[in-house]
VOGU-3710 file (C-alpha; in Angstrom, 3 decimals, decimal comma):
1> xxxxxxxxxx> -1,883/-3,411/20,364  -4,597/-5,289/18,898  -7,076/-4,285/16,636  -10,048/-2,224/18,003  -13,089/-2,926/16,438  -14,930/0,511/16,672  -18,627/1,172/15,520  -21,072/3,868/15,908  -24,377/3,155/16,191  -27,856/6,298/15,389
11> xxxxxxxxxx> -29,635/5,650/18,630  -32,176/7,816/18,306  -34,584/4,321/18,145  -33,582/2,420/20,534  -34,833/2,322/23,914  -32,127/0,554/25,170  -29,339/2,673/23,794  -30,918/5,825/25,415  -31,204/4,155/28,568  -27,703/3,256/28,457
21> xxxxxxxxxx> -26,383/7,187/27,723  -29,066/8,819/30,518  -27,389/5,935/32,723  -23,888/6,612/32,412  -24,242/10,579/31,454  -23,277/10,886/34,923  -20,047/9,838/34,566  -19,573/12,158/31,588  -21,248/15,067/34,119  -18,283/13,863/36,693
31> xxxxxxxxxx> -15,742/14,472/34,186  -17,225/17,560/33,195  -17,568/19,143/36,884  -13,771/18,403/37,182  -13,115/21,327/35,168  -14,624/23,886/37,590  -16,442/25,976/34,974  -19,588/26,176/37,808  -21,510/24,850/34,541  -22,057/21,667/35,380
41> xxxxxxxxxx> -22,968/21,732/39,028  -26,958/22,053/38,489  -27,122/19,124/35,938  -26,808/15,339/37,241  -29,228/13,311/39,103  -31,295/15,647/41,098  -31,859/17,879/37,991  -35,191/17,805/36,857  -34,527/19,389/33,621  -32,692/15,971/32,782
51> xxxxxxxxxx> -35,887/14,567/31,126  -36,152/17,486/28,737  -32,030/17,481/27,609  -32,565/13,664/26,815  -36,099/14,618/25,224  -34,482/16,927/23,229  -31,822/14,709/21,719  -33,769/12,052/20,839  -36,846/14,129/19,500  -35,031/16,650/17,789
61> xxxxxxxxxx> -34,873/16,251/14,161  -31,160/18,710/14,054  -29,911/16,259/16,697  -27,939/12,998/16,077  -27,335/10,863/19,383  -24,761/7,810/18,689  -23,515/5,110/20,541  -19,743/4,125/20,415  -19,200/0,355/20,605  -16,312/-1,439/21,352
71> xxxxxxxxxx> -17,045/-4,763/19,807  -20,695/-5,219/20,630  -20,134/-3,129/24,023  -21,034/0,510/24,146  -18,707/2,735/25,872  -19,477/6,171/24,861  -21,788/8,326/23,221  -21,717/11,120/20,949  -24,284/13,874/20,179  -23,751/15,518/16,778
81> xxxxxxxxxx> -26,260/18,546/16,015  -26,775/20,731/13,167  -26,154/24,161/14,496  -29,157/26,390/13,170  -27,406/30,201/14,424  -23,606/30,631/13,668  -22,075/32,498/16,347  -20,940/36,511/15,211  -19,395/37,363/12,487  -19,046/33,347/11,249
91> xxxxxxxxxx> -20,671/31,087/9,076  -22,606/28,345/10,718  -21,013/24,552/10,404  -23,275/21,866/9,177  -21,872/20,274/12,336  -21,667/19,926/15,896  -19,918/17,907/18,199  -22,003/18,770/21,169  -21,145/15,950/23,052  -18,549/12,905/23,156
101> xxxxxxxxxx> -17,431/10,865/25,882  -15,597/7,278/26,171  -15,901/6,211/29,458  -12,784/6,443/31,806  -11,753/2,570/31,736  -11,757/2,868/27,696  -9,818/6,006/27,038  -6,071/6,241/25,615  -6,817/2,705/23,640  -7,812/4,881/20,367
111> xxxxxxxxxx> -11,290/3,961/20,529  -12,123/8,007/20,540  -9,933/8,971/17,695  -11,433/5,806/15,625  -15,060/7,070/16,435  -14,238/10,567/15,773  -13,181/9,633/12,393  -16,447/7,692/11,316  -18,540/10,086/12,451  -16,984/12,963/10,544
121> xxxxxxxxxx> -16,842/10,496/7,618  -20,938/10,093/7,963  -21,547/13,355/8,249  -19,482/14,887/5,804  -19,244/18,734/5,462  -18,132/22,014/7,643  -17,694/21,115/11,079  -17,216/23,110/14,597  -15,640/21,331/17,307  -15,368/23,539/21,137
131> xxxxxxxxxx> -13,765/22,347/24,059  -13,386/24,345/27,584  -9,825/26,064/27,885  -9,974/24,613/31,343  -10,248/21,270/29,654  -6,518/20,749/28,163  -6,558/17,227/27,998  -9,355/17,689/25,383  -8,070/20,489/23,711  -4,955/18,304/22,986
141> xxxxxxxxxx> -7,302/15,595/22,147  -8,869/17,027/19,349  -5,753/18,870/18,577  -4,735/15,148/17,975  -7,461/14,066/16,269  -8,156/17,110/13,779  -4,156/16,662/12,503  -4,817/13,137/11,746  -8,011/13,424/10,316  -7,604/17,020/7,951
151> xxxxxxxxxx> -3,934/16,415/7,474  -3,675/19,820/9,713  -6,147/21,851/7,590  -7,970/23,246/10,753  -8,722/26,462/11,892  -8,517/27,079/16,133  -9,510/29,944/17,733  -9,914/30,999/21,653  -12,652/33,217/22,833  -14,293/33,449/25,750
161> xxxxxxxxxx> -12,780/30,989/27,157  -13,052/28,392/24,818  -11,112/26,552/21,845  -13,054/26,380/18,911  -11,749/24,181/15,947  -13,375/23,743/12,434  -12,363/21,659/9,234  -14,277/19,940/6,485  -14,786/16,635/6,517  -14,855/14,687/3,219
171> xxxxx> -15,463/10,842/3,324  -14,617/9,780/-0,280  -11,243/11,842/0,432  -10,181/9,692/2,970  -10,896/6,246/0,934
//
Protein backbone atom coordinates (compact mmCIF):
# COMPACT_ATOMS: atom_id res chain seq x y z
CA UNK A 1 0.00 0.00 0.00
CA UNK A 2 1.15 3.38 -0.57
CA UNK A 3 1.99 5.89 1.71
CA UNK A 4 -0.90 7.81 3.43
CA UNK A 5 -0.20 11.19 4.00
CA UNK A 6 -2.26 11.90 7.24
CA UNK A 7 -2.64 15.43 8.94
CA UNK A 8 -4.74 16.88 11.56
CA UNK A 9 -5.74 20.12 11.35
CA UNK A 10 -7.28 22.67 15.06
CA UNK A 11 -10.43 23.83 13.37
CA UNK A 12 -11.74 25.68 15.85
CA UNK A 13 -11.03 28.94 13.22
CA UNK A 14 -12.10 28.03 10.33
CA UNK A 15 -15.41 28.52 8.98
CA UNK A 16 -15.01 26.21 6.42
CA UNK A 17 -13.74 23.30 8.43
CA UNK A 18 -16.82 23.55 10.77
CA UNK A 19 -19.04 23.63 7.97
CA UNK A 20 -17.53 20.62 6.64
CA UNK A 21 -17.95 18.44 10.22
CA UNK A 22 -21.83 19.91 10.89
CA UNK A 23 -22.17 18.68 7.10
CA UNK A 24 -21.07 15.28 7.25
CA UNK A 25 -21.82 14.70 11.24
CA UNK A 26 -24.68 12.98 9.84
CA UNK A 27 -22.98 10.32 8.53
CA UNK A 28 -21.09 9.86 11.80
CA UNK A 29 -24.91 10.08 13.55
CA UNK A 30 -25.80 7.10 10.87
CA UNK A 31 -23.05 5.07 12.08
CA UNK A 32 -23.79 5.81 15.49
CA UNK A 33 -27.72 4.91 15.34
CA UNK A 34 -26.53 1.50 13.92
CA UNK A 35 -25.66 0.49 17.28
CA UNK A 36 -29.20 0.68 18.74
CA UNK A 37 -28.25 2.35 22.03
CA UNK A 38 -31.78 4.64 21.49
CA UNK A 39 -29.02 7.50 22.06
CA UNK A 40 -28.73 8.73 18.97
CA UNK A 41 -32.23 8.80 17.59
CA UNK A 42 -33.10 12.56 18.77
CA UNK A 43 -29.83 14.07 17.32
CA UNK A 44 -29.46 14.55 13.35
CA UNK A 45 -31.07 17.00 11.14
CA UNK A 46 -34.33 17.86 12.68
CA UNK A 47 -32.62 18.42 16.10
CA UNK A 48 -32.63 21.80 17.08
CA UNK A 49 -30.18 21.42 19.79
CA UNK A 50 -27.61 20.83 16.83
CA UNK A 51 -26.62 24.56 16.84
CA UNK A 52 -25.70 24.50 20.50
CA UNK A 53 -23.44 20.88 20.31
CA UNK A 54 -21.49 22.61 17.37
CA UNK A 55 -21.54 25.99 19.49
CA UNK A 56 -20.16 24.25 22.14
CA UNK A 57 -17.19 22.70 20.39
CA UNK A 58 -16.03 25.45 18.75
CA UNK A 59 -16.58 28.03 21.68
CA UNK A 60 -15.47 25.99 24.36
CA UNK A 61 -12.09 26.72 25.56
CA UNK A 62 -11.77 22.58 27.17
CA UNK A 63 -12.79 21.53 23.64
CA UNK A 64 -10.42 20.73 20.70
CA UNK A 65 -12.32 20.06 17.27
CA UNK A 66 -9.78 18.65 14.44
CA UNK A 67 -10.01 17.85 11.04
CA UNK A 68 -8.37 14.61 9.60
CA UNK A 69 -6.96 15.12 6.09
CA UNK A 70 -6.05 12.76 3.70
CA UNK A 71 -3.68 14.70 1.56
CA UNK A 72 -5.36 18.07 1.40
CA UNK A 73 -8.93 16.25 1.68
CA UNK A 74 -10.68 16.05 4.99
CA UNK A 75 -12.30 12.88 5.82
CA UNK A 76 -12.94 12.86 9.43
CA UNK A 77 -13.02 14.77 12.43
CA UNK A 78 -12.06 14.40 15.88
CA UNK A 79 -13.21 16.19 19.08
CA UNK A 80 -10.68 15.95 21.93
CA UNK A 81 -11.92 17.62 25.35
CA UNK A 82 -10.40 18.09 28.61
CA UNK A 83 -12.66 16.27 30.97
CA UNK A 84 -13.26 18.74 34.01
CA UNK A 85 -15.24 15.77 36.55
CA UNK A 86 -13.57 12.25 36.63
CA UNK A 87 -16.14 9.73 36.86
CA UNK A 88 -16.29 7.78 40.71
CA UNK A 89 -13.75 6.67 42.40
CA UNK A 90 -11.06 7.73 39.33
CA UNK A 91 -8.81 10.34 38.55
CA UNK A 92 -9.82 12.57 35.73
CA UNK A 93 -7.64 12.21 32.25
CA UNK A 94 -6.26 15.33 30.78
CA UNK A 95 -7.99 13.80 27.76
CA UNK A 96 -10.91 12.96 25.87
CA UNK A 97 -11.64 11.40 22.79
CA UNK A 98 -15.20 12.48 22.60
CA UNK A 99 -15.53 12.07 19.14
CA UNK A 100 -13.68 10.47 15.97
CA UNK A 101 -14.96 9.41 12.79
CA UNK A 102 -13.30 8.64 9.19
CA UNK A 103 -15.87 8.53 6.86
CA UNK A 104 -17.05 5.05 5.53
CA UNK A 105 -15.23 5.18 1.96
CA UNK A 106 -11.81 5.95 3.99
CA UNK A 107 -11.80 3.40 6.73
CA UNK A 108 -9.49 0.12 6.94
CA UNK A 109 -6.67 2.22 4.80
CA UNK A 110 -4.93 3.24 8.31
CA UNK A 111 -5.80 6.72 8.01
CA UNK A 112 -7.58 6.37 11.72
CA UNK A 113 -4.78 4.64 13.45
CA UNK A 114 -2.24 7.37 11.80
CA UNK A 115 -4.54 10.24 13.17
CA UNK A 116 -5.02 8.64 16.41
CA UNK A 117 -1.39 8.62 16.89
CA UNK A 118 -0.73 12.45 16.18
CA UNK A 119 -3.26 13.50 18.15
CA UNK A 120 -2.19 11.64 21.27
CA UNK A 121 1.34 12.81 20.34
CA UNK A 122 -0.07 16.69 20.51
CA UNK A 123 -1.73 16.29 23.37
CA UNK A 124 0.47 14.44 25.45
CA UNK A 125 -0.59 13.22 28.96
CA UNK A 126 -3.39 10.80 30.73
CA UNK A 127 -5.92 9.92 28.36
CA UNK A 128 -9.60 8.17 28.51
CA UNK A 129 -10.82 6.62 25.49
CA UNK A 130 -14.91 4.94 25.73
CA UNK A 131 -16.53 3.16 23.14
CA UNK A 132 -20.24 1.50 23.30
CA UNK A 133 -20.05 -2.38 24.10
CA UNK A 134 -22.58 -2.56 21.33
CA UNK A 135 -19.93 -1.02 19.16
CA UNK A 136 -17.28 -4.05 18.73
CA UNK A 137 -15.84 -2.99 15.70
CA UNK A 138 -14.58 0.05 17.71
CA UNK A 139 -13.77 -1.59 20.70
CA UNK A 140 -11.36 -3.74 18.57
CA UNK A 141 -10.34 -0.61 16.93
CA UNK A 142 -8.91 1.05 19.68
CA UNK A 143 -7.96 -2.22 21.13
CA UNK A 144 -5.73 -2.01 17.93
CA UNK A 145 -4.67 1.21 18.17
CA UNK A 146 -3.85 1.53 22.06
CA UNK A 147 -1.33 -1.82 21.56
CA UNK A 148 0.45 -0.06 18.88
CA UNK A 149 0.61 3.15 20.29
CA UNK A 150 1.46 2.27 24.43
CA UNK A 151 3.23 -0.90 23.50
CA UNK A 152 0.08 -2.57 25.49
CA UNK A 153 0.42 -0.37 28.62
CA UNK A 154 -3.43 0.28 28.78
CA UNK A 155 -5.87 -0.15 31.25
CA UNK A 156 -9.74 -1.41 29.91
CA UNK A 157 -12.52 -1.62 31.91
CA UNK A 158 -16.47 -2.36 31.20
CA UNK A 159 -19.17 -0.67 33.10
CA UNK A 160 -22.32 0.19 32.30
CA UNK A 161 -22.16 -0.83 29.26
CA UNK A 162 -19.23 0.64 28.03
CA UNK A 163 -15.34 -0.04 27.38
CA UNK A 164 -13.31 2.45 28.83
CA UNK A 165 -9.49 2.46 27.96
CA UNK A 166 -6.76 4.85 29.38
CA UNK A 167 -2.87 5.16 28.76
CA UNK A 168 -0.41 8.01 28.76
CA UNK A 169 0.64 9.40 25.91
CA UNK A 170 4.23 10.71 25.64
CA UNK A 171 5.39 12.33 22.29
CA UNK A 172 9.20 12.59 22.78
CA UNK A 173 8.85 8.71 23.74
CA UNK A 174 7.76 7.78 20.55
CA UNK A 175 10.61 9.84 18.51
Amino acid sequence: MASLLVSIRDCKQSKKDRQWIQDVYGEYLDALSDLNTGLFSVLGADNPHEHEIFANWFANDQSHPLVILRGRDPVGFALVTRPRIPAAGETAADFHMSEFFVRKAHRREGIGRNAATLIFDRFAGEWEIVEYQRHPGSIAFWRHVLTTYAKGKFTERSRNGEVRQRFSSRPSARR
